[in-house]
C-alpha positions, 0 to 999 in steps of 0.5 A: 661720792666717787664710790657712790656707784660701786656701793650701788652695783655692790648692794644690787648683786648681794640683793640678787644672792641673798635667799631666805628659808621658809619653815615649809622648806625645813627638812621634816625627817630625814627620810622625808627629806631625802625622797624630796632631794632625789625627785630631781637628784635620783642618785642621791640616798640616805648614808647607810646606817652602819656609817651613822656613827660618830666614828663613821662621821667624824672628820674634815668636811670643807665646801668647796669639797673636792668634787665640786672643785674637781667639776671647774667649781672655783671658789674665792671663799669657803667654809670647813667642819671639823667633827671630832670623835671627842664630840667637839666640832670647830666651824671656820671661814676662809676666803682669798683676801683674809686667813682662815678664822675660827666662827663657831665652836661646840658640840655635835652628835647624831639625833635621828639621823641629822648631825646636830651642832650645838654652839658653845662659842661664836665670834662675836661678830658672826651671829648668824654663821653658820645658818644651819645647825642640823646636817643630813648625812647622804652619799652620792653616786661619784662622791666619794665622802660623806656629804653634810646639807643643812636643813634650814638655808642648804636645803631651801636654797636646793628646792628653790634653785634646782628646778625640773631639770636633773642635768644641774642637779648634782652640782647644785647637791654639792653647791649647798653641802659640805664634802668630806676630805 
């Protein structure tokens, strides 16, 4: 029982991390969602139409991307995407005490302007990752790739945590998207 306390302090900093997404915070369209986001991120928009192929999207997309690391943003674990331009996508976990591991694999294609993942394999032991499986596509004003938010977790967890204040909100876009390398 001398861990008892540990195990304690533990379970209440993961209670206070958790956050649940509500379907009143499920991204509607994509227009929609984007004229939500830029209410407190003004800088925010829509990828151009002409990047909204699978030749403009495809690629390595990694949270912590470049600029939020760039930003003093540290991370002891992340997450990466893989899109390929066969249609196939690889989603994978990484952290500072274990390797990389593959969690997810499947397919992806663009359906009305929403990057959609489609899972053909998972690891058996990660049923709930990733939470999203239908990314936005944006650009921001100082990023230089494409940002990918998820509609159901990412999305919630902005609206719930950006509040009125627009001095935080380009950190917390980029605190629930995925950059491209």
């Amino acid at each position: 029982m001398k861990f008892a306390p540990l195990i304690a302090l533990t379970a209440l900093v993961c209670a206070g991390c958790a956050h649940i997404w509500t379907p009143a915070n499920v991204m509607p369209s994509a227009e929609v969602a984007v004229k939500r986001i830029q209410q407190s991120s003004p800088f925010v928009s829509l990828l151009p139409k002409a990047f909204m192929t699978i030749e403009g999207i495809a690629g390595q997309y990694s949270y912590p991307g470049s600029t939020l690391v760039s930003r003093g943003g540290v991370c002891l674990s992340g997450w990466g995407l893989c899109l390929a331009k066969d249609g196939t996508y690889c989603y994978s976990q990484w952290s500072d005490v274990a390797s990389a591991s593959t969690n997810e694999i499947g397919r992806w294609d663009i359906v009305d302007g929403f990057v959609e993942l489609t899972r053909e394999w998972i690891r058996v032991d990660e049923t709930d990752f990733p939470d999203d499986h239908r990314y936005l596509p944006m650009s921001m004003k100082g990023v230089r790739g494409v940002l990918l938010m998820g509609d159901k977790y990412d999305y919630s967890y902005y609206l719930d945590h950006v509040g009125e204040d627009q001095s935080n909100s380009g950190t917390m876009v980029l605190i629930r998207t995925l950059e491209k390398l």
